[in-house]
C-alpha positions as CSV (number, residue, x, y, z in Angstrom):
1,X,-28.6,47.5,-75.8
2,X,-32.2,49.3,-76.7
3,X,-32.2,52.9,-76.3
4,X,-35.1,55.0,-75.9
5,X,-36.4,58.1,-75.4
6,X,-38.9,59.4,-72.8
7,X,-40.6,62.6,-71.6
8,X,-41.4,63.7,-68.0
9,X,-43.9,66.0,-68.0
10,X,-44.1,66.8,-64.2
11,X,-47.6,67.4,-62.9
12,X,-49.6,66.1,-65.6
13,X,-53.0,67.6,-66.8
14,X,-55.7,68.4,-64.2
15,X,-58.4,65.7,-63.7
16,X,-60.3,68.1,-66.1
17,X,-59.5,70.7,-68.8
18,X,-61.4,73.2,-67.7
19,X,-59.5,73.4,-63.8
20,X,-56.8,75.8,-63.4
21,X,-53.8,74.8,-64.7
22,X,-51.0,73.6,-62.7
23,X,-47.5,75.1,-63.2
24,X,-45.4,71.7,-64.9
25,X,-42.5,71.3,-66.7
26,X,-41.2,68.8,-69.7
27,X,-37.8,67.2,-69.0
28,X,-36.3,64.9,-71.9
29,X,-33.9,61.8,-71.0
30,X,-32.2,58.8,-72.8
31,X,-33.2,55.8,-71.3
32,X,-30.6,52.9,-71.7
33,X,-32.0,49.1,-71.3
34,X,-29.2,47.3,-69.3
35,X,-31.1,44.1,-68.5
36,X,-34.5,42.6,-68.6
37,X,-35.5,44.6,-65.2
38,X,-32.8,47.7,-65.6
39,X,-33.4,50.6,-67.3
40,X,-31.1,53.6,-66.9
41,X,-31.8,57.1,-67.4
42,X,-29.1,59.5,-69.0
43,X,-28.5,63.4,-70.8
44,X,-31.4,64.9,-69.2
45,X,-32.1,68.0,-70.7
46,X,-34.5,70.8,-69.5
47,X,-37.2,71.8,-72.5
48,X,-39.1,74.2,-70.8
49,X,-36.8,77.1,-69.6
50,X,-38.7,79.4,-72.0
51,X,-41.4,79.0,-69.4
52,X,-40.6,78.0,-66.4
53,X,-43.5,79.0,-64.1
54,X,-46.1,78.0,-66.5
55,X,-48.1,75.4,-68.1
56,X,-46.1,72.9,-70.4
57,X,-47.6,69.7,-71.0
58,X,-48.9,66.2,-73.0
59,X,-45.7,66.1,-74.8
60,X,-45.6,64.4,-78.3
61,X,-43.0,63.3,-80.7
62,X,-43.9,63.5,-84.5
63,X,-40.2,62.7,-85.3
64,X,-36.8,61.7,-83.6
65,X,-36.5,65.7,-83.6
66,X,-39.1,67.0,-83.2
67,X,-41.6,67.3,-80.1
68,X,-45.4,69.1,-79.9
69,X,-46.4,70.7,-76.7
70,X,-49.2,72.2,-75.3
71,X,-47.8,75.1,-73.2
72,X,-49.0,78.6,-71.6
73,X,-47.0,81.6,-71.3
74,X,-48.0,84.5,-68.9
75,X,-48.9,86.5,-72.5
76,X,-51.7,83.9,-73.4
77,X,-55.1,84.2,-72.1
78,X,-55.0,79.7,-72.9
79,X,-52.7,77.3,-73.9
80,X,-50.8,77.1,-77.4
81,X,-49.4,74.3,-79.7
82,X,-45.8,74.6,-79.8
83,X,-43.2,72.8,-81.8
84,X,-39.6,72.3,-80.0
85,X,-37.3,70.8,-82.4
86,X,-34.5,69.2,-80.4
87,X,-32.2,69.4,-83.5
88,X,-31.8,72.4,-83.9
89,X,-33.0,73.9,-80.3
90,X,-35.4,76.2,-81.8
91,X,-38.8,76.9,-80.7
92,X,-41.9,77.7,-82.9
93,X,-45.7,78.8,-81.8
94,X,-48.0,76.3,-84.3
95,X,-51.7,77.7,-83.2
96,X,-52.6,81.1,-81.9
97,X,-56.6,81.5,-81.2
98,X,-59.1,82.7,-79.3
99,X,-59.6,78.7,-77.6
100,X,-56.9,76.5,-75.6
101,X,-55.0,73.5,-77.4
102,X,-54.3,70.6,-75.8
103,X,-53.0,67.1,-76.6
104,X,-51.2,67.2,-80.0
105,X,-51.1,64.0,-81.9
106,X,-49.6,63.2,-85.3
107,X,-52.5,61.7,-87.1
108,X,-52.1,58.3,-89.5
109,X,-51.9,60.2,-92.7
110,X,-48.7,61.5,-91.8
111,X,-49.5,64.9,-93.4
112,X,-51.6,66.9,-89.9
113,X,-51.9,66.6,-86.6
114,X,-54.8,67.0,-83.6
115,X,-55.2,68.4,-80.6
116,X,-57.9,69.0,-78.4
117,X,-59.8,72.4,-78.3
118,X,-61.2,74.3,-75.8
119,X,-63.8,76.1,-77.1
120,X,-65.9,79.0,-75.6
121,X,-69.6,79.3,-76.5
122,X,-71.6,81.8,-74.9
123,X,-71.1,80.6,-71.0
124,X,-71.0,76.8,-72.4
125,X,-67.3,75.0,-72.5
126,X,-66.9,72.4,-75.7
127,X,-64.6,69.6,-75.6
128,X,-64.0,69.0,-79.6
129,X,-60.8,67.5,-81.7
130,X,-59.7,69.2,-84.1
131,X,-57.2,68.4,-87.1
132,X,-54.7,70.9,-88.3
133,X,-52.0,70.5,-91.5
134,X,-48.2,69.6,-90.5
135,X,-47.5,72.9,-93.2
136,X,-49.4,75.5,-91.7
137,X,-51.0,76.3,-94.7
138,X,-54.6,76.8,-93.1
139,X,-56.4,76.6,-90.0
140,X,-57.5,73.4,-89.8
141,X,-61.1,72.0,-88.6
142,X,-63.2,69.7,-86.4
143,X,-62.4,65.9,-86.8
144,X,-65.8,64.9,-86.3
145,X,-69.2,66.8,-87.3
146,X,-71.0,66.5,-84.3
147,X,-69.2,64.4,-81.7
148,X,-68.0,66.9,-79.0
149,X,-66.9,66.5,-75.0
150,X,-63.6,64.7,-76.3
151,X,-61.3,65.2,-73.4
152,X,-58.6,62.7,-74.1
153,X,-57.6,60.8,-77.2
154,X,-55.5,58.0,-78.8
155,X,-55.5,57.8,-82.4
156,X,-56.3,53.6,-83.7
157,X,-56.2,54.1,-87.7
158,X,-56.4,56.8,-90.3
159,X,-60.8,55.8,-89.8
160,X,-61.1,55.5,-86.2
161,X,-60.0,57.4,-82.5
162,X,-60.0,56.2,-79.3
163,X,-61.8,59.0,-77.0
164,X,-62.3,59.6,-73.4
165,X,-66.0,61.3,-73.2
166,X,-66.3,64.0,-70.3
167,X,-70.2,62.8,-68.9
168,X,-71.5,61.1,-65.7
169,X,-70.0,59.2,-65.6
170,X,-66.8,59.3,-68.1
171,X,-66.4,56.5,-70.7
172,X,-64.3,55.4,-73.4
173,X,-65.3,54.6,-76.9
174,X,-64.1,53.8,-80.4
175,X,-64.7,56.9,-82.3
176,X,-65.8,56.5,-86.4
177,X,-64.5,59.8,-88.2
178,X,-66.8,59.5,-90.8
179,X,-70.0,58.9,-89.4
180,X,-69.2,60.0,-85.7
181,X,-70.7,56.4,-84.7
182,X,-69.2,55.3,-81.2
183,X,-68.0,51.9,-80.3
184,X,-68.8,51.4,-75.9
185,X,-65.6,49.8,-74.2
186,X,-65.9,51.1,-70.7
187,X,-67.0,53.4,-68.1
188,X,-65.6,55.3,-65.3
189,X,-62.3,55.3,-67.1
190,X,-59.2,57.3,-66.6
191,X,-58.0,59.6,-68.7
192,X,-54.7,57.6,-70.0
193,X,-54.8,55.5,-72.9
194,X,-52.3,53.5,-75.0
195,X,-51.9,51.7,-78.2
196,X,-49.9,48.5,-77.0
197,X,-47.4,47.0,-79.5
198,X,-49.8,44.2,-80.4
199,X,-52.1,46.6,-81.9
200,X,-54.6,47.0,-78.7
201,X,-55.5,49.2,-76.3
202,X,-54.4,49.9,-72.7
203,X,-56.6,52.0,-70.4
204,X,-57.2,52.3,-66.5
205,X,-60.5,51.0,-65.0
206,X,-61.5,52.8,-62.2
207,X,-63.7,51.5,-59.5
208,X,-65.6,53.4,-56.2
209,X,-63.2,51.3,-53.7
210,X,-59.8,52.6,-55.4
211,X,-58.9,49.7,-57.0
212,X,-57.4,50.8,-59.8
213,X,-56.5,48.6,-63.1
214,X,-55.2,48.6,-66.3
215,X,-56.9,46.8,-69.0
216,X,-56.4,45.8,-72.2
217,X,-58.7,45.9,-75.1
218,X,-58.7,43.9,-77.7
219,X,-59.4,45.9,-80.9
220,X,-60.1,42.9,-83.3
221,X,-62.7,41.3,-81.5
222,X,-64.3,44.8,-81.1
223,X,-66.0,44.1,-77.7
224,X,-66.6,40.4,-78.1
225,X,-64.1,39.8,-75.4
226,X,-64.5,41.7,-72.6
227,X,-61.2,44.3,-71.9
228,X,-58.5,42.1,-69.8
229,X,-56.6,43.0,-66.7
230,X,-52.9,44.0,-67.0
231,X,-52.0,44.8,-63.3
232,X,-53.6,47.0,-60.7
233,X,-52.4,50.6,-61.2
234,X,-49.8,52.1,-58.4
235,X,-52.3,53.1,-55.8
236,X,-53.8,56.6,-56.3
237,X,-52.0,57.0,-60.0
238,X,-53.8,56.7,-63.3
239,X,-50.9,58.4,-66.1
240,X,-48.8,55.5,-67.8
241,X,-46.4,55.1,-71.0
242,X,-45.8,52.0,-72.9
243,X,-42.5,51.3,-74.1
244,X,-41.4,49.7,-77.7
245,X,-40.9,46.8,-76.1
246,X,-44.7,46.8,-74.1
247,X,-43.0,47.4,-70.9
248,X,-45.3,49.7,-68.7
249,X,-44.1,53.0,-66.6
250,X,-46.1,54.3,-64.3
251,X,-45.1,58.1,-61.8
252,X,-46.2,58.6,-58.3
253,X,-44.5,61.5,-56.4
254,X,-40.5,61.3,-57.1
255,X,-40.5,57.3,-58.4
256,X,-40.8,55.9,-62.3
257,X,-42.2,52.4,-61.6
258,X,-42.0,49.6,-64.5
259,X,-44.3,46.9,-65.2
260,X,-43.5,43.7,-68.2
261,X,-46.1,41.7,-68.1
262,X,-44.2,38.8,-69.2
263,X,-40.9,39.1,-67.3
264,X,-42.4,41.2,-63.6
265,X,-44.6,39.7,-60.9
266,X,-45.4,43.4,-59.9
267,X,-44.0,47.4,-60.3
């Protein structure tokens, strides 16, 4: 049977970065397909004892071992990249700067990773990704040359990032790296977004009267065909996760919800 592994990481990231943080913590489990609508979950293990009462979140794995977090401990003015490698249980602090990191990514070239920066100009706040090397060797530098206000991020190809724009209102766009061009796909988005195992793009639509969707983008017909519904979200939830196998799971207070589009009539 498929076996997979998944990250709770309770209390997920304020509705903005620049809130106060919420106290949340990373649990790891196996999760064991038993049946097309049966998952179980199994070995939980507890990542974030180091620091319980703070900040740990947007969990990432760059290996089977090893897993990026963006974390605060009560030392840190903002919040660091740290590596956790589950192998050998050790811990290791990536960045340590001036800014908050959020959000780290393994990028398509395999050899850096990105993460969100919160930098502080003057009594302005900038949203900007930034790209650091896997090796540590230096310390790293802005993905894109202008293109700042990047809250949330899903990487498409080595040339191209999905982003989640902080404006009035919020949208999401296709992202160029080298010419910091955007792509339009939608506005008043939420801040979740997911390459789908077909190669396109899952993201929540948000509407005034609370009905809630997730949509799916097509990324080769590049807005030709307007995004298509999935399912309504669970009502007043926006955070999801797609499985290998393009099943959807979706949190809201102490459930996990799951959502296949082509076995489920509904969560």
């Amino acid at each position: 049977m498929p076996k997979f592994f998944t990250l709770l990481s309770f209390l997920l990231l304020s509705t903005t970065l620049l809130a106060q943080l919420p106290k949340s913590n990373i649990y790891l489990f196996q999760i064991e397909k038993q049946n097309d609508t049966v998952y179980t979950f199994s070995d939980p293990h507890y990542l974030t004892a180091f620091n319980p009462n703070g900040y740990n979140n947007q969990p990432s794995f760059f290996s089977a071992d090893e897993l990026y977090i963006s974390s605060q401990l009560p030392a840190e003015k903002q919040p660091e990249i740290y590596l956790l490698n589950l192998k050998d249980r050790t811990k290791i602090r990536v960045t340590e700067t001036e800014e908050g990191e959020f959000s780290p990514r393994r990028m398509p070239d395999y050899y850096n990773f990105s993460a969100i920066r919160q930098e502080f100009l003057n009594r302005d706040t900038v949203l900007r990704l930034w790209q650091f090397p896997l090796d540590r060797l230096t310390n790293g530098r802005p993905v894109f040359k202008y293109l700042t206000g990047i809250g949330y991020y899903e990487w498409i190809n080595s040339k191209e990032v999905a982003v989640f724009i902080v404006d009035r209102p919020n949208y999401l766009a296709l992202a160029n790296v080298d010419t910091d061009d955007l792509i339009p796909v939608a506005t008043n988005v939420g801040r979740c977004m997911s390459k789908l195992p077909n190669g396109n793009l899952a993201f929540v639509q948000k509407t005034s009267f609370g009905a809630w969707k997730i949509k799916e983008f097509s990324l080769y017909s590049r807005g030709r065909i307007a995004p298509q519904d999935i399912i309504p979200t669970i009502p007043g939830a926006e955070d999801f996760a797609v499985l290998p196998d393009g099943s959807f799971l979706m949190g809201k207070g102490s459930k996990l919800y799951k959502f296949n589009r082509f076995r489920d009539d509904d969560w």
